[in-house]
C-alpha positions in Angstrom: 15.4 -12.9 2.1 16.9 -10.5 0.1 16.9 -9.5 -3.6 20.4 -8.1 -5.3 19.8 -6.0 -8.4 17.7 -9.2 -9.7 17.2 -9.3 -12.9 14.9 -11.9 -15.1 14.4 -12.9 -18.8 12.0 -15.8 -20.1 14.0 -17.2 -23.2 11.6 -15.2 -25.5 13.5 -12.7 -24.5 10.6 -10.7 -22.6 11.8 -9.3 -19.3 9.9 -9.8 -16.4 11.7 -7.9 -13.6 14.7 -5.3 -13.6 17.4 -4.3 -11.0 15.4 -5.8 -7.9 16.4 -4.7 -4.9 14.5 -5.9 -1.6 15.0 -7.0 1.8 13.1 -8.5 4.1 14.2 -9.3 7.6 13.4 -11.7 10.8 9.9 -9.9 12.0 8.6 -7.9 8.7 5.7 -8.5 7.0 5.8 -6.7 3.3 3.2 -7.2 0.5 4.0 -6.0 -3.3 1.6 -4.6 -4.8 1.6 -3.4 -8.3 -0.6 -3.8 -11.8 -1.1 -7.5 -14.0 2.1 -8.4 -15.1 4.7 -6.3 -13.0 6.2 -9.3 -11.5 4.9 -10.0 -8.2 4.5 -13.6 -8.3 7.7 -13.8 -10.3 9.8 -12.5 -7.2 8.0 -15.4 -5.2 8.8 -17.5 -7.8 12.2 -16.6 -7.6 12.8 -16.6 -3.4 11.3 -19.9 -3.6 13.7 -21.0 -5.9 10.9 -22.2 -9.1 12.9 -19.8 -11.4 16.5 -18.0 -11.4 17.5 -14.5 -11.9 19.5 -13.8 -15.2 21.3 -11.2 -13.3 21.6 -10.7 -10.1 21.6 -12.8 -6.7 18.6 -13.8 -4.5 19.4 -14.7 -1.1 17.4 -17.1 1.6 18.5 -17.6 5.0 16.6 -20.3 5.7 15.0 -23.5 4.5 11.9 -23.6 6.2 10.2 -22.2 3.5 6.1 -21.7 3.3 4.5 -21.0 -0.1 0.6 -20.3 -0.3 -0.7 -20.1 -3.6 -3.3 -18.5 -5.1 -5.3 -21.7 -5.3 -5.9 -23.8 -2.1 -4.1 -26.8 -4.0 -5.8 -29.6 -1.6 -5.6 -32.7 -3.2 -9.0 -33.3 -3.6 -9.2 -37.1 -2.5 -7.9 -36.4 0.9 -9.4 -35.1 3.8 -8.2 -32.0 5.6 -5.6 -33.5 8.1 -4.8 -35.7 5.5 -3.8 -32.7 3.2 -2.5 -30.7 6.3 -0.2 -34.0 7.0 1.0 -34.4 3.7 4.2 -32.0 3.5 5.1 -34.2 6.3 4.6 -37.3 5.2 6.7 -36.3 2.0 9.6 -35.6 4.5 9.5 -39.1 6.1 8.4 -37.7 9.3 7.0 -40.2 11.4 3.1 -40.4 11.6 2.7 -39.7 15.3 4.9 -36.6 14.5 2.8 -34.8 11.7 -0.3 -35.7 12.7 0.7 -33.7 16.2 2.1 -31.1 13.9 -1.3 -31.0 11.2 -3.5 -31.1 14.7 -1.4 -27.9 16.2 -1.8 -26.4 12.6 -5.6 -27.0 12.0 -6.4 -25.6 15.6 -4.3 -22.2 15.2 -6.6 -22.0 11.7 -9.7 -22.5 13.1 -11.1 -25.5 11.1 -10.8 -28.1 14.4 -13.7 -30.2 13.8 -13.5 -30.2 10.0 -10.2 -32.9 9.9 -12.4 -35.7 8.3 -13.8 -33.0 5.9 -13.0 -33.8 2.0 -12.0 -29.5 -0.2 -15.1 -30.1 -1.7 -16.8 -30.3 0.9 -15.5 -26.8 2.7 -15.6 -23.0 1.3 -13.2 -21.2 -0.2 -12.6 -19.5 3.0 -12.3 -22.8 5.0 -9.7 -24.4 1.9 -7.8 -21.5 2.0 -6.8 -21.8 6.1 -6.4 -25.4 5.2 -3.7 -24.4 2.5 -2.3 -22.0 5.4 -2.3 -25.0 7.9 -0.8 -27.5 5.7 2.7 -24.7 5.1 2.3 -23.9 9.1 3.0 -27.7 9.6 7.1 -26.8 8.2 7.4 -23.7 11.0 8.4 -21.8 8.3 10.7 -19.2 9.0 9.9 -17.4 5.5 6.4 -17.6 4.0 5.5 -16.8 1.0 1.5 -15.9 0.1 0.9 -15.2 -3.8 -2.6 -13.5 -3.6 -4.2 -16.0 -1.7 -7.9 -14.3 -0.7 -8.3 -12.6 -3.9 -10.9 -15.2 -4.7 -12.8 -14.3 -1.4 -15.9 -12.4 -0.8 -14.5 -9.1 1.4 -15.8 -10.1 4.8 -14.1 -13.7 4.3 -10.7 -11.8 2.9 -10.9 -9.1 6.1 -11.5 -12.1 8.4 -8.6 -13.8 6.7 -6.4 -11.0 7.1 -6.9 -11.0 10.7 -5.9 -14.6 11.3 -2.9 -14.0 9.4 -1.9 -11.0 11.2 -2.2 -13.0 14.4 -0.1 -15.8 13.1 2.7 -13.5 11.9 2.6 -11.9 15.6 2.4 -15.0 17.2 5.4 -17.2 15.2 7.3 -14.5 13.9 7.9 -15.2 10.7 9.4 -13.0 7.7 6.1 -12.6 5.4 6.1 -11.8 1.6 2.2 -11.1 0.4 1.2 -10.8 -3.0 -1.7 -8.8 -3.5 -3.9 -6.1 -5.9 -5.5 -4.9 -3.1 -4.7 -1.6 -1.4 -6.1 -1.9 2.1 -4.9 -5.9 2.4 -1.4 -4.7 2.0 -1.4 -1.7 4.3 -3.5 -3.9 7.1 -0.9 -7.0 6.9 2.2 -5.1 6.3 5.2 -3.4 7.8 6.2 -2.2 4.6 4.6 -2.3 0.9 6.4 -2.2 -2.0 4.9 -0.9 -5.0 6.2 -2.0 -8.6 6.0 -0.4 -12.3 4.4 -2.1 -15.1 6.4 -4.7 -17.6 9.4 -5.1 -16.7 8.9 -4.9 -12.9 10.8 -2.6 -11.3 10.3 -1.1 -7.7 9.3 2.7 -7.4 8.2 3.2 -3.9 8.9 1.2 -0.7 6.6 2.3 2.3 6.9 1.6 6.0 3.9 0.7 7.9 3.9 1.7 11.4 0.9 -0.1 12.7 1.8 -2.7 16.0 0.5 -6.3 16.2 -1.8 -8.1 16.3 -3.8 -5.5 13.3 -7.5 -5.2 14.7 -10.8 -4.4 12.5 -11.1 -0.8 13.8 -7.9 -0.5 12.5 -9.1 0.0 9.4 -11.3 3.0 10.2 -8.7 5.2 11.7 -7.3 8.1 9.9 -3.8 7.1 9.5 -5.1 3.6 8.0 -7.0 5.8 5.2 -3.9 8.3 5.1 -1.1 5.0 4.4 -3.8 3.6 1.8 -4.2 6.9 0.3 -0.2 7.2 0.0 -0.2 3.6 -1.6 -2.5 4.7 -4.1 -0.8 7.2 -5.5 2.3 5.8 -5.4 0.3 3.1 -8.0 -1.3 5.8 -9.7 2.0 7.8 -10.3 3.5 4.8 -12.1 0.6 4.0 -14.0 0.6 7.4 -15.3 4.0 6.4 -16.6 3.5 3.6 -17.9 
């Protein structure tokens, strides 16, 4: 995926982001990070292709696309394999097909045993990995998170994290992660890239050197405090200008 001096204006003439320039490889994993209203979910918007640049070219080299939103968007009337099944199902694939696929998915997320299980009946935990199973069922080769745990107590979110971090190790994905949180960017990422306030614009880009599968103790190590610290104030700095 990879963003060309992308530029984008709503038709009220407010500018969301400026002279975008990002690339993301086969095998990275980069979060944005950034204040309310820099653009983050914008970008997402764009890669997947909901809105297009008014300057500026954004590039996918794939269509297996997966796109996690902040909401678990479970239709509420179906039961977990039934929502895992349904991207599937949409395709035309046949129903011995994707309900091998939703069964794969629903193990690698942990909820086997909760297939017959209606969203309202699970935690906001448990809808979330559903949500991450249902976008697993495309092998996506891109996958797109827009602040998914932010929601989350912090135990749930860390535990989250992990299971993500294992999935990006284990199918090997290109990951884009939306989030407002410091340490979930530095523990998911191989880079973070930190945007400026309205219009977004990108004013530090930060590789993280950390090998996979990311562990706990990870996040009690010097170096994890030292990246965080160094994602900080790159935030703070453009803050201040702001």
């Amino acid at each position: 995926m990879s963003f060309d001096h992308v530029t984008l204006t709503f038709g009220n003439g407010t500018t969301a982001v400026a002279d975008i320039d990002i690339a993301v490889r086969s095998g990275e994993f980069v979060s944005l990070v950034g204040p309310s209203g820099c653009g983050k979910s914008t970008l997402l918007r764009l890669a997947a292709g909901f809105e297009k640049p008014t300057a500026g070219t954004v590039g996918i080299g794939t269509r297996r696309l997966g796109y996690v939103f902040q909401e678990s968007t479970l239709l509420p009337w179906r039961s977990v394999r039934q929502n895992v099944e349904l991207p599937g199902e949409l395709e035309g694939v046949d129903k011995t097909t994707r309900r091998a696929a939703a069964a794969d998915a629903i193990e690698r997320v942990g909820l086997a045993g909760f297939e017959k299980h209606k969203p309202a009946q699970l935690s906001g935990g448990m809808r979330m990995r559903a949500s991450i199973a249902r976008a697993l069922t495309s092998r996506p080769e891109l996958f797109l998170f827009d602040e998914p745990f932010g929601a989350l107590d912090e135990i749930t979110r860390q535990r989250l994290n992990e299971e993500v971090s294992t999935l990006f190790r284990r199918d090997g994905f290109a990951g884009v992660f939306v989030t407002h949180s410091v340490g979930e960017a530095v523990f998911l990422s191989t880079r973070v890239v930190v945007l400026t306030g309205q219009p977004g614009r990108v004013t530090a880009d930060i590789p993280v050197p950390f090998d996979f599968p990311r562990t706990p103790e990870l996040r009690y190590t010097p170096e994890f405090a030292r990246l965080c610290a160094e994602v900080s104030a790159a935030l703070r700095g453009q803050e201040t200008a702001a």
